[in-house]
N, C-alpha and C positions, 0 to 999 in steps of 0.2 A: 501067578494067576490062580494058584490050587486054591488059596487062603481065601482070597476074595472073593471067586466063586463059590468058594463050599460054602460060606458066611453067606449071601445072595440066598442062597436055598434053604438054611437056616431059618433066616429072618420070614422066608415065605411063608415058614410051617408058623413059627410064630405067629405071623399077619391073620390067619386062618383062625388060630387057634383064638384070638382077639377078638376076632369077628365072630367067634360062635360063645364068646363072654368067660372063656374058659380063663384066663389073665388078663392083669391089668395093662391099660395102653402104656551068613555071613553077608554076610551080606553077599551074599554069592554074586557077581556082576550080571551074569546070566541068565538069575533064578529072577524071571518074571514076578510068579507067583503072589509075591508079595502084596505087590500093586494093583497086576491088571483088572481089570474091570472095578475092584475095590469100590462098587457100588452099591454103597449108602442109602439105601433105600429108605430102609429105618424113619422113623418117624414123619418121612417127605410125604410119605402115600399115604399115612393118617391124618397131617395135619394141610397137606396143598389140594385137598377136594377141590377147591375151587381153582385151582391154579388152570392157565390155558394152556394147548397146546402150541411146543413152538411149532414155525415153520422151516425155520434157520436149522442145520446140521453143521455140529461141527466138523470142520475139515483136518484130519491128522495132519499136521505138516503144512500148514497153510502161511504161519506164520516166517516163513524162512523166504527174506528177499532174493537169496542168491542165488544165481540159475544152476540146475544140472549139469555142470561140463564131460563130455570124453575123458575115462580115464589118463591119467600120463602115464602110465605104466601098464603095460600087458602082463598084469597078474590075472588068475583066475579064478573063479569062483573057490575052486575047489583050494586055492594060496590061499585065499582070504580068508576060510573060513579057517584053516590050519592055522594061521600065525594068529590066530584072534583067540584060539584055543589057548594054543601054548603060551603068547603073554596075560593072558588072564589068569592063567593055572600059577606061574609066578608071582604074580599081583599080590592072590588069594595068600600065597606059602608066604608072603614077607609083611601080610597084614597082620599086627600081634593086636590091636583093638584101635578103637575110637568110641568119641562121644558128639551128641550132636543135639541142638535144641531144635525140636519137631513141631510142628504146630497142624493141627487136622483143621479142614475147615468144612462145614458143610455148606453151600448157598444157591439161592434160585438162578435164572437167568440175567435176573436184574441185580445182582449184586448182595441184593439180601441174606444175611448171615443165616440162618438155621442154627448151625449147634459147632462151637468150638471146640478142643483141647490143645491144650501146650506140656508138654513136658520135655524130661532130657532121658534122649533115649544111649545105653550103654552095651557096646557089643567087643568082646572078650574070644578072640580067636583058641578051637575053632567052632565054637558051636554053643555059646554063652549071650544072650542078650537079656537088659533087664529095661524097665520105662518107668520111669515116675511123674506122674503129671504132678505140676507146678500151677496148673490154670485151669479154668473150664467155665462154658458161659452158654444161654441156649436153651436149648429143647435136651431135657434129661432123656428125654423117651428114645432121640437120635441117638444120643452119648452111648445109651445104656442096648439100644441094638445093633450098632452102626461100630461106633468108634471102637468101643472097648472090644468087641471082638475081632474087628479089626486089627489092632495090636497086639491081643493073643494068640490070633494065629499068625500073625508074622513071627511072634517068641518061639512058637510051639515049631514053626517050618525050619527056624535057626538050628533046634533042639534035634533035629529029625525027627521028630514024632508025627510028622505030614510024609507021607512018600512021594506025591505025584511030583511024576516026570516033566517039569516045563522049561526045562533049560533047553538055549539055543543052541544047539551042535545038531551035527548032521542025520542024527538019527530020529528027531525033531520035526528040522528045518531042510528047505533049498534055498538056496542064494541063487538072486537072479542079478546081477552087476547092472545097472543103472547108468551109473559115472562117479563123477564126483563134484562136492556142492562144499562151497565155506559156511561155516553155522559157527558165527562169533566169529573165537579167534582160531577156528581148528578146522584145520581142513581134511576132509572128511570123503570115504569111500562110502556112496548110497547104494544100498540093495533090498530089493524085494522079497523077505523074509517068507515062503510057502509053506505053509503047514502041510507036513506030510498026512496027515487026518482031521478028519475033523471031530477032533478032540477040547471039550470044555477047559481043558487047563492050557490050553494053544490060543497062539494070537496070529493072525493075519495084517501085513504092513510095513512098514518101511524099517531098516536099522541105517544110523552113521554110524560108521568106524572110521575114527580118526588113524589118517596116514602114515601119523612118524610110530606111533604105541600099542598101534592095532589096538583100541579100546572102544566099548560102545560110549558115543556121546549124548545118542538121542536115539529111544523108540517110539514108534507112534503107529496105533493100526486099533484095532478091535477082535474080539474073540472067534476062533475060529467057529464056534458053535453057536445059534442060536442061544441062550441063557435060558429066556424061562417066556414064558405068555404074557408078563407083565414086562417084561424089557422089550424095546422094540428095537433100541438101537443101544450102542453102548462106545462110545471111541476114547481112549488114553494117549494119553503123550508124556515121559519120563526123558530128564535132562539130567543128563550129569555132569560133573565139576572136575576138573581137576585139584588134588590139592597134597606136595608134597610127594607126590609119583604115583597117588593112588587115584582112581574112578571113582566117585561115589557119585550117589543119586544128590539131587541139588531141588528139583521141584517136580510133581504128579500131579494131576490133574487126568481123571477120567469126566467125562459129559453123559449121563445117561436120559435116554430120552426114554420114558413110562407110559405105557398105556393110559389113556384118559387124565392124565396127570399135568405133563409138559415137562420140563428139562430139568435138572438138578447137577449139583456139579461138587465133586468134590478135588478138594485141592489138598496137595501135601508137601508143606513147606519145610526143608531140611536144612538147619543152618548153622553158625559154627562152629565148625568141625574141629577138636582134639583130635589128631591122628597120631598112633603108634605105631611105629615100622621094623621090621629089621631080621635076620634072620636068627640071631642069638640070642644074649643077653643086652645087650646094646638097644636102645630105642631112639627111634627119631622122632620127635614130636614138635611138629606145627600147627599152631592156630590160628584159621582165620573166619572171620566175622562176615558174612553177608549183609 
């Protein structure tokens, strides 16, 4: 959430500065940062003057027909959050890299594109990622405040050159136990992820952790912190894939809703996957295509 946010605040100085004629118009499974709020503001709030506002909110977690059931197991908040820890910390040691074709998309609430890119993005365990766009189509003005920093500072958070702290462990987070709910084919422990502050690189909202891998499946909630005077609302939802014994992200999608503006939406399509596995020299590589 550190990337998207700090980029948000960014763009605002930018917006300003526009306006006063000064320029022209590991994926660590944990590390939010990346994604959250990853709101796109960029060129929406220049060129959607007219746009109206919605009425509709999106709802986190809305789209999951299956009901919440009673745990089967009297595990506790406090197991949960342990065994989620430590098979992630494994996960991370036995990923030697991957590749994945990305696609950003920016669009209104009506479907309407604003501003693409496609590229193939490449990450090199433990702290190596590279992107090369293949595609681009749209509003350069979005691309060029929006996207492209976007992906440098996901590069930049791989590299550690970002410090904040937005991983889910308990220093973080509280788990509140819910039950448990099927999402696809994975059946999955639901909890109420609490920010212990309310801190801008924190999220507020739901996590699944699948049962048999203790892995996250699906997050969905919103910033623990207001963002800024021009965001009013902001909600994300992140799905990830199995593939090969690893977790990876599979689709993003934050909704933000703009002062005087109406809704904007951006989506992040991850697909694919070359996966390299293993603890030696030895690689296990599977590919599959979405």
């Amino acid at each position: 959430m550190a990337r998207a946010i700090s980029f948000v605040r960014r763009f605002e100085r930018r917006k300003r500065s526009v306006e006063r004629g000064e320029e022209e118009m590991t994926m660590p499974i944990f590390k939010i940062g990346t994604f959250l709020v990853s709101v796109i503001l960029a060129g929406t709030m220049t060129v959607a003057v007219n746009a109206k506002t919605q009425s509709d909110q999106q709802e986190s977690g809305a789209d999951i027909a299956a009901p919440v059931e009673p745990p089967s197991s009297d595990i506790s908040e406090s197991q949960l959050f342990a065994e989620l820890l430590t098979h992630n910390e494994l996960r991370n040691a036995a990923l030697l890299g991957y590749t994945e074709l990305r696609t950003y998309q920016v669009t209104d609430m009506s479907g309407k594109v604003r501003a693409q890119e496609s590229g193939k993005m490449e990450y090199r365990a433990p702290d190596r990622k590279t992107f090369v766009t293949t595609s681009e189509s749209g509003s350069g003005l979005v691309r060029r405040l929006a996207l492209n920093p976007l992906i440098a500072s996901e590069i930049e958070a791989t590299s550690g050159r970002q410090h904040h702290d937005s991983s889910i462990t308990p220093t973080n987070y509280t788990f509140e136990l819910l039950g448990e709910q099927q999402v696809g084919p994975y059946r999955c422990f639901v909890v109420q992820a609490v920010p212990k502050r309310p801190d801008k690189y924190l999220f507020e909202g739901k996590v699944w952790i699948d049962s048999q891998d203790f892995a996250v499946v699906r997050i969905a909630g919103h910033p623990a912190r207001k963002l800024s005077f021009w965001i009013e609302r902001a909600d994300f939802v992140r799905e990830y894939q199995k593939i090969d014994g690893f977790w990876l992200p599979q689709k993003d999608q934050t909704f933000v809703q703009v002062r005087m503006y109406g809704q904007e939406v951006l989506t992040i399509y991850h697909q694919s996957y070359t996966v390299a596995g293993g603890r030696n020299s030895e690689e296990s590589v599977q590919t599959t295509k979405n």
